[in-house]
C-alpha positions as a Markdown table, in Angstrom:
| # | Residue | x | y | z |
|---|---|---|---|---|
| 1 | Unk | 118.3 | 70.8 | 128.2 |
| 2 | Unk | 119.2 | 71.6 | 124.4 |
| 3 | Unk | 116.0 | 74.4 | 124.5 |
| 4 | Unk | 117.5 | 76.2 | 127.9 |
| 5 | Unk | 119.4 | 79.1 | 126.1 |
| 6 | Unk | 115.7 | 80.0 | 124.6 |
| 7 | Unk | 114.4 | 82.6 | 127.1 |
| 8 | Unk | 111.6 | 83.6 | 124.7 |
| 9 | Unk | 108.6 | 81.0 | 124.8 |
| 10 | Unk | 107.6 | 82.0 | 121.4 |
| 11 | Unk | 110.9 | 81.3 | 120.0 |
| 12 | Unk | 111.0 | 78.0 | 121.8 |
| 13 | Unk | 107.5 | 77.0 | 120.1 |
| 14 | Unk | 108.7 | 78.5 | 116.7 |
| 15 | Unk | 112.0 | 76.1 | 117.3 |
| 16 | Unk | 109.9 | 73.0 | 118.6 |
| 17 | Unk | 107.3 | 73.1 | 115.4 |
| 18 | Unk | 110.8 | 73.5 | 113.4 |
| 19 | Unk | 112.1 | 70.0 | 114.9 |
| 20 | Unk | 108.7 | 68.9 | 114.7 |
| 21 | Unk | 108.3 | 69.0 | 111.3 |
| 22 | Unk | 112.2 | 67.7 | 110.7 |
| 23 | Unk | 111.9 | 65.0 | 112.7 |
| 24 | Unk | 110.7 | 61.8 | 111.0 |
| 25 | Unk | 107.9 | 60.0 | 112.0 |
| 26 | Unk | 108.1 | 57.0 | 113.6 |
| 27 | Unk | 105.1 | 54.7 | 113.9 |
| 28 | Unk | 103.6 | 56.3 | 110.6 |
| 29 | Unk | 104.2 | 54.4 | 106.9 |
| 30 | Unk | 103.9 | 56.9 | 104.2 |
| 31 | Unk | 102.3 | 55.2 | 100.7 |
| 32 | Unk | 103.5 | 57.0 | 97.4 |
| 33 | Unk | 102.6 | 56.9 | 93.9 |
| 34 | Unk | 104.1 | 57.8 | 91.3 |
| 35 | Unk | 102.5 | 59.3 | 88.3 |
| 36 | Unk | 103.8 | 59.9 | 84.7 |
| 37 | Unk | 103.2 | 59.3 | 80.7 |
| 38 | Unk | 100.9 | 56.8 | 81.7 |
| 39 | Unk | 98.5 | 58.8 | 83.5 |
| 40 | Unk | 99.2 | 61.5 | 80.9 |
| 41 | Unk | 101.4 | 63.6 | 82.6 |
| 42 | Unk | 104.1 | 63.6 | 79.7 |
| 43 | Unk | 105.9 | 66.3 | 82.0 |
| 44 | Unk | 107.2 | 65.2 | 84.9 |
| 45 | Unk | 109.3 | 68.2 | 85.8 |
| 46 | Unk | 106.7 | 69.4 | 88.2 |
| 47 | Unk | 107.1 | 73.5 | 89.1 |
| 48 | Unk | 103.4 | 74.5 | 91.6 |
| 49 | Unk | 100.1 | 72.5 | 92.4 |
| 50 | Unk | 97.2 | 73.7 | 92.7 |
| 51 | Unk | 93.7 | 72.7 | 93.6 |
| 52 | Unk | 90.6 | 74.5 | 92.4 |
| 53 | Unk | 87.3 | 75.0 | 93.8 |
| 54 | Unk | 85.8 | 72.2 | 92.5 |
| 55 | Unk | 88.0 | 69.7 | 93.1 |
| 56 | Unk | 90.2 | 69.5 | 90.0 |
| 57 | Unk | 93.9 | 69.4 | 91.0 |
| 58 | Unk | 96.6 | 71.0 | 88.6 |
| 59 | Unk | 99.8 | 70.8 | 87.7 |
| 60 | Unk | 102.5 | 73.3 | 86.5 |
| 61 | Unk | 105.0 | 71.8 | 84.8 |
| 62 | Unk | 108.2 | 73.6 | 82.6 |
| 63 | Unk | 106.5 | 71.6 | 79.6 |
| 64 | Unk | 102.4 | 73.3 | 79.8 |
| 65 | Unk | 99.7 | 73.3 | 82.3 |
| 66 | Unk | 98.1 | 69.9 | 83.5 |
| 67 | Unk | 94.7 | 69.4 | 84.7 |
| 68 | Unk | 94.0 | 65.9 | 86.9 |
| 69 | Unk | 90.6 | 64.6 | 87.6 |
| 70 | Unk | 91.4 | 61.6 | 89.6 |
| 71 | Unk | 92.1 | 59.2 | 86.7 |
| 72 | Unk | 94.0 | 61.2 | 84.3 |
| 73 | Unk | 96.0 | 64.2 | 83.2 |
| 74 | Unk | 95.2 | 66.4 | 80.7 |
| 75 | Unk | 97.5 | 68.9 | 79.0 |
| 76 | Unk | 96.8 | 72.7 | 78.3 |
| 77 | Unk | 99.3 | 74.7 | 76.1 |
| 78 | Unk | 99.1 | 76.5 | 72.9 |
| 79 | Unk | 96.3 | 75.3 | 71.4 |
| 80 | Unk | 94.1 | 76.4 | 74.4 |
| 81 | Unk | 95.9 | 80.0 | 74.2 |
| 82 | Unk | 98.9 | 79.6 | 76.9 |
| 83 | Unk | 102.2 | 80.1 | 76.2 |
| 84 | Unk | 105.0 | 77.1 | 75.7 |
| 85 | Unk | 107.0 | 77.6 | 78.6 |
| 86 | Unk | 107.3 | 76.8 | 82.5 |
| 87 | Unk | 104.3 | 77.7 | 84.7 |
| 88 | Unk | 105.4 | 79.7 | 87.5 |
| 89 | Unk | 101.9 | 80.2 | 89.4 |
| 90 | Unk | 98.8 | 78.3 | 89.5 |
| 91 | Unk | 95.7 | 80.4 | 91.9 |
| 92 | Unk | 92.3 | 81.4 | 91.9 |
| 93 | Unk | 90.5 | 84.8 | 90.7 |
| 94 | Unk | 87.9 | 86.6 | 92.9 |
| 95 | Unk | 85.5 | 85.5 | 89.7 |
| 96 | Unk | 86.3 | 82.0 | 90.4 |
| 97 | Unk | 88.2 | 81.5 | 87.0 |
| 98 | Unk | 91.9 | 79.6 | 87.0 |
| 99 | Unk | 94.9 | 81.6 | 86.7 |
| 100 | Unk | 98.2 | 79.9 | 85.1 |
| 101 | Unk | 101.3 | 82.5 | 85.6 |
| 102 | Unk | 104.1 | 82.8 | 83.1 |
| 103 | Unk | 106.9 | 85.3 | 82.3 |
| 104 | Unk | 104.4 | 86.5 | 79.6 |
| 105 | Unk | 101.8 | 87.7 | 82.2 |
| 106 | Unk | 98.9 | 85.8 | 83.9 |
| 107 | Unk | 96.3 | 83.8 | 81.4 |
| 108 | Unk | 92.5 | 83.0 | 82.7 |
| 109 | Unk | 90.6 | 80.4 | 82.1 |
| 110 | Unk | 87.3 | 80.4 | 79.5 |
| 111 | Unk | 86.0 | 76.8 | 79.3 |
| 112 | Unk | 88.1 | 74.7 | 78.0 |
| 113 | Unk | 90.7 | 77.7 | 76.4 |
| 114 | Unk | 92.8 | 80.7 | 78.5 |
| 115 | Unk | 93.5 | 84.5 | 77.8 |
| 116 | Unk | 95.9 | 87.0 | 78.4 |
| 117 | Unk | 94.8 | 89.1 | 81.8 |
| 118 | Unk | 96.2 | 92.5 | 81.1 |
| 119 | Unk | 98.2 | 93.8 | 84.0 |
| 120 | Unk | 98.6 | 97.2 | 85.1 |
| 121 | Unk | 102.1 | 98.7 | 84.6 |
| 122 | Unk | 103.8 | 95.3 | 84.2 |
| 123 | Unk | 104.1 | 92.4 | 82.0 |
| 124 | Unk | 104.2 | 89.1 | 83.9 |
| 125 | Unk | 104.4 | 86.6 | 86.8 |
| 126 | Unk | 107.9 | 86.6 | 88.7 |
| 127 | Unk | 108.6 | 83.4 | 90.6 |
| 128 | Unk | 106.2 | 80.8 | 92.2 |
| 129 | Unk | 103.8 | 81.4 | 94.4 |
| 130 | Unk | 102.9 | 84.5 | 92.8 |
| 131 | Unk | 98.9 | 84.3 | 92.6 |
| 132 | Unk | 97.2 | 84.2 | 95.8 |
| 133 | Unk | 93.2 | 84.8 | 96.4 |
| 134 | Unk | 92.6 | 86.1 | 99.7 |
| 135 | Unk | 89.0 | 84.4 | 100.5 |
| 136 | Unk | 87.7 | 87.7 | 100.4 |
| 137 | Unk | 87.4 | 89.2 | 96.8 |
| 138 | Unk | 90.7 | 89.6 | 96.3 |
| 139 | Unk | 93.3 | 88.0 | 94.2 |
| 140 | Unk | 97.1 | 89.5 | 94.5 |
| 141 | Unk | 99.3 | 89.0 | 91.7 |
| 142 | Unk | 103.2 | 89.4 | 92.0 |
| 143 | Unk | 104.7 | 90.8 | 89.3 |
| 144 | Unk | 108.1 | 92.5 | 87.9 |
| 145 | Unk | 107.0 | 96.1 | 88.2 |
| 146 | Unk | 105.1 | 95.4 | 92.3 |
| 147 | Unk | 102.3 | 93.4 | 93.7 |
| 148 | Unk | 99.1 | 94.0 | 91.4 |
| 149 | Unk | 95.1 | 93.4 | 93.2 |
| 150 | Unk | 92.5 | 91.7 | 91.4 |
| 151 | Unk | 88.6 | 92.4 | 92.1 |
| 152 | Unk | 85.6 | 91.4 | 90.3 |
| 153 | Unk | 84.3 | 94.1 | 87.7 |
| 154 | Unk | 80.5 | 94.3 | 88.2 |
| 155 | Unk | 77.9 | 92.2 | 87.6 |
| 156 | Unk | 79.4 | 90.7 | 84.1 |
| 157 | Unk | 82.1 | 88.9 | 86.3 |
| 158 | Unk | 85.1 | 90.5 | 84.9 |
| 159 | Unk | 88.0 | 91.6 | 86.6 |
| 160 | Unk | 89.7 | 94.7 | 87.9 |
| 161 | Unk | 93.3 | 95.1 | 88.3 |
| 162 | Unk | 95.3 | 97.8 | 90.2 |
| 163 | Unk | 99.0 | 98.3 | 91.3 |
| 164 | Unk | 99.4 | 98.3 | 94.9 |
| 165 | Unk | 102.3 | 100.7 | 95.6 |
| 166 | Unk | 105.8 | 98.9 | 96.5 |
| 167 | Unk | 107.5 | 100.2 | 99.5 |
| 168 | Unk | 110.5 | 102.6 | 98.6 |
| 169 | Unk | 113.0 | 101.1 | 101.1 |
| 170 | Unk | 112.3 | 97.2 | 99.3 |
| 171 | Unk | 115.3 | 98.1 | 96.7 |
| 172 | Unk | 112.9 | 97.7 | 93.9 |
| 173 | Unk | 109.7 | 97.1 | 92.3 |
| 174 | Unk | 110.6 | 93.2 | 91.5 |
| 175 | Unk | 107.7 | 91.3 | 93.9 |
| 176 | Unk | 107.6 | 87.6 | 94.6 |
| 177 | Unk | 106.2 | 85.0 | 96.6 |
| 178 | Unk | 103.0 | 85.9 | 98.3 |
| 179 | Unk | 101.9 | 84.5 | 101.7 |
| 180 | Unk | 98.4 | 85.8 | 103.4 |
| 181 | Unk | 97.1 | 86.5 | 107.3 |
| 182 | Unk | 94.5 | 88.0 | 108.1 |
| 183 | Unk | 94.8 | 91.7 | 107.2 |
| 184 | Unk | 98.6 | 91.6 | 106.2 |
| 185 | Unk | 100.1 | 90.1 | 102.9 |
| 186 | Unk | 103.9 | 89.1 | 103.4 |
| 187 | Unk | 106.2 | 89.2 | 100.1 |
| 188 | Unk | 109.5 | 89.2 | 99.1 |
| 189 | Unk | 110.3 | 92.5 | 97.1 |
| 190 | Unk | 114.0 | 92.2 | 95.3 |
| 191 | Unk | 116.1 | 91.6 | 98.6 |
| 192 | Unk | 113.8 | 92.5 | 101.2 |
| 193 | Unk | 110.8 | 90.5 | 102.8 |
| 194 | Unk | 107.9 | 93.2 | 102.4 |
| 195 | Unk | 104.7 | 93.4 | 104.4 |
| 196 | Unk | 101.4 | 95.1 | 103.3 |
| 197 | Unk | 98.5 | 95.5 | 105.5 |
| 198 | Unk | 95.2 | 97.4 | 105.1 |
| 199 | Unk | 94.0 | 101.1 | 106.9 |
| 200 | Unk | 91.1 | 102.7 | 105.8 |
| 201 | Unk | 91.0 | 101.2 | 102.4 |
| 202 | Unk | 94.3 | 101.5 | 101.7 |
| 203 | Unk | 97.0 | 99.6 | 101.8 |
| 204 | Unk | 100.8 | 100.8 | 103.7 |
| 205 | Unk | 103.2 | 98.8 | 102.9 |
| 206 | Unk | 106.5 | 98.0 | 105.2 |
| 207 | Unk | 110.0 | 96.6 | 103.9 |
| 208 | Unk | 112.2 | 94.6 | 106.4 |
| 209 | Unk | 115.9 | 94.1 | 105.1 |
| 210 | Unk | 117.4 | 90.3 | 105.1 |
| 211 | Unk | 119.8 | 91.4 | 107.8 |
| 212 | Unk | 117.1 | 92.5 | 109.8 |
| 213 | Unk | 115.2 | 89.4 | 109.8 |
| 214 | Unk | 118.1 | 87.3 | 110.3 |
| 215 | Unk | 119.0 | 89.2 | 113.4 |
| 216 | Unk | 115.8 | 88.8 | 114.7 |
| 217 | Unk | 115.8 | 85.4 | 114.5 |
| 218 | Unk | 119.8 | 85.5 | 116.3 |
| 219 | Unk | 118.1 | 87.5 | 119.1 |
| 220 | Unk | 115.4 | 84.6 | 119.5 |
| 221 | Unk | 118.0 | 82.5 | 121.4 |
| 222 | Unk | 119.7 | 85.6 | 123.4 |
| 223 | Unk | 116.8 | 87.9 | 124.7 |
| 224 | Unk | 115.1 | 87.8 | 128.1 |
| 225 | Unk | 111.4 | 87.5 | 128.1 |
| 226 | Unk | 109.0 | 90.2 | 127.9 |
| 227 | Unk | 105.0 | 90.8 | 128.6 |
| 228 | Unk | 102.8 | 93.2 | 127.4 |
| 229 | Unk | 100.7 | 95.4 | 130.3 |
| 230 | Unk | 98.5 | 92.4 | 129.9 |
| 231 | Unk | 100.7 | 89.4 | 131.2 |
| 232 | Unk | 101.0 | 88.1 | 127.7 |
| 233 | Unk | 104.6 | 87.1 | 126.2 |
| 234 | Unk | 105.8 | 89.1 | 123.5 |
């Protein structure tokens, strides 16, 4: 049996949904199109997607910001305030606006134009997947200097930003790549894989270095099963 030497059942279900998704599908027939200049998308070196709340789906390209509404493309760059180069991040504020990350800092949409977002104690958007709204009120930024919080500001719908402190064992204040559960936000700090999660109001924030992860994954396929007091596999 190739899954024997898993003792763990949650590392066999973690390596079945990884074969899962590898394998290819058999009796299904995928349909692609292709879009381009045509369907004025004059960029095609596509870098994030992103689809707002009302339906709009867009597109970060190395060459400006592209907004589809099921027929065609339109392009946002620097006549609409954003700056000329790649987008990085593409996500939601708690207000509801757009956010387009760049290396020059997160720009919000105002109608049909963006502007600058000020950030607290850094300057811009490191990597992709970098903006992240949470559902809940909050939208969390990764940036250069650590992972920056954005609320709503009141009634007038504006925003509030805050630095969320970094963990000290992460190797450095460089955050990147956001992914959300409930009550924890994962992130990759420098070289570490950082996780945040929420007590009292608060946030405390845990690093776990690459050589820890990867041996937990090694000890997947070596370790004997355990349960908690309550039966349950952990």
């Amino acid at each position: 049996m190739v899954f024997s030497h898993l003792k763990s059942p949650r590392c066999l279900a973690a390596t079945v949904v990884v074969f899962t998704l590898a394998a290819p599908a058999g009796a299904q027939q995928d349909s692609f199109r292709y879009y381009g200049p045509e369907e004025g998308l004059t960029s095609v070196a596509v870098k994030v997607l992103f689809q707002d709340r009302t339906g709009f789906l867009w597109v970060g390209t190395e060459n400006g910001l592209f907004r589809y509404d099921g027929q065609r493309f339109q392009r946002y760059g620097s006549p609409e305030g954003l700056p000329s180069d790649a987008v990085l991040s593409v996500g939601e504020a708690p207000n509801g606006s757009l956010l387009a990350g760049y290396r020059a800092g997160p720009f919000e949409q105002k109608g049909e134009r963006f502007e600058k977002l000020p950030l607290p104690g850094a300057s811009g958007v490191d990597g992709f997947n970098s903006i992240l709204f949470d559902g809940l009120g909050r939208t969390f930024i990764a940036t250069e200097r650590g992972l920056v919080e954005a609320t709503t500001a009141g009634a007038g719908g504006g925003l509030a930003l805050r630095l969320l402190p970094t963990p000290v064992a992460g190797g450095g204040p460089d955050t990147h790549g956001i992914f959300l559960e409930p009550g924890v936000i994962w992130f990759g700090c420098t070289t570490s894989l950082c996780r945040m999660s929420q007590a009292g109001g608060d946030f405390v924030s845990k690093s776990i270095k690459l050589q820890e992860l990867i041996g937990a994954i090694e000890n997947c396929s070596h370790r004997e099963p355990r349960t908690d007091q309550e039966g349950e596999f952990v």
